[in-house]
Every structure is written in C-alpha cells, then in structure tokens.
N, C-alpha and C positions, 0 to 999 in steps of 0.2 A: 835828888836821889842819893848823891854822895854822902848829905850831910849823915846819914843814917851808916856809914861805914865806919871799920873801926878807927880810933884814934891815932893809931899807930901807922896808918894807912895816909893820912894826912899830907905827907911828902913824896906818896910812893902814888900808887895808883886814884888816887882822890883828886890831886894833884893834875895826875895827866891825862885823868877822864875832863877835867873842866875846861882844859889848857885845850883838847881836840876838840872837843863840842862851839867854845867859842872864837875858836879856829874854822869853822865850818862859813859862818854868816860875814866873818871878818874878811876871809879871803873875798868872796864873792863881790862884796861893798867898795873892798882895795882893789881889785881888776877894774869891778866897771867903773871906776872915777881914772882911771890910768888911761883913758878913752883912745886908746888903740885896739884893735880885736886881737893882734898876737898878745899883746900883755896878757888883755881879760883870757883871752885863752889859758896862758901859764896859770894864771892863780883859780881858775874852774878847775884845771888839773892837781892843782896842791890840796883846793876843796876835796876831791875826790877823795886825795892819800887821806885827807884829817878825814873822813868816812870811814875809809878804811883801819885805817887806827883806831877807831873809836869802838866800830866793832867788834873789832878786837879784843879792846878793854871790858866792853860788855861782857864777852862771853868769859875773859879773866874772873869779873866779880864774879859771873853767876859760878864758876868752876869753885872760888873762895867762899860761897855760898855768903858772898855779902848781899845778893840778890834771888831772887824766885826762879825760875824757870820761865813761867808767864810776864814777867816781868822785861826779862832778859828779849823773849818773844817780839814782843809791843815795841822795846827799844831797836831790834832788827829791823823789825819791819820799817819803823820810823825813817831810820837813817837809808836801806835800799828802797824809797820813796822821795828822799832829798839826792840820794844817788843821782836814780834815774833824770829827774828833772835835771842837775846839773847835767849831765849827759846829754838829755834832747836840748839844751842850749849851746851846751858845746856843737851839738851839728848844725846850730840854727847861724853859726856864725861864719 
C-alpha cells in the first residue's frame, strides 16, 4: 500500500508505516522463542503499542489523502482483529 505514496514520504511516514506493520509479527516471534511467559508477556504488549502506532499511521495517510476512506476502513478493522487476538493470548498466559 505504501508503495503508492508520495515520494517525498519515503523517510517520513512510508518509512514508519512498514517499520510498525513488521514490528507486529516480529515482536510476537521474539517473545515466544524467549520461552519464559513474563518475556512473551512484554513483547505481546509492545506488539500492542506497534498496533497501536500503526493505526495511527493509517488514519495520518488517509487524513493526507494518500489513502481511501474504505481503505483506511479494512486496514482498522484488520489491525483491532490482530489486536484482540493478541489480547486473548495475553489472558491465556
């Protein structure tokens, strides 16, 4: 989806949308090989923050109209669905 923003954006939020997104699956991968449940604990909870950052970012493009509306939409939803699941793992531990 970045690839389609502007060029000038490259360093700035292009940059920190890819940096949170694969910050999401990294964290989760880095906890559970740490194979204690306080570690895996801390890094579900930094997963969260890059969630939360990332939404953020979303809603920055769509505000810069580098993105849709419905676009914007579908990527919310996405991430308060990887949210929640990190969440009900967090209580499972």
């Amino acid at each position: 989806m970045t690839e389609k923003f502007p060029k000038h954006e490259m360093y700035g939020i292009t940059s920190q949308m890819r940096r949170s997104a694969i910050s999401i699956p990294s964290n989760i991968a880095e906890g559970f090989k740490r194979y204690h449940n306080k570690e895996y604990r801390q890094f579900l909870y930094i997963t969260l923050g890059s969630c939360a950052e990332l939404e953020t970012q979303v809603t920055i493009a769509r505000e810069l109209k580098y993105i849709e509306t419905d676009r914007e939409a579908r990527l919310l939803e996405r991430l308060d669905h990887i949210g929640r699941m990190v969440t009900n793992l967090l209580k499972k531990l």
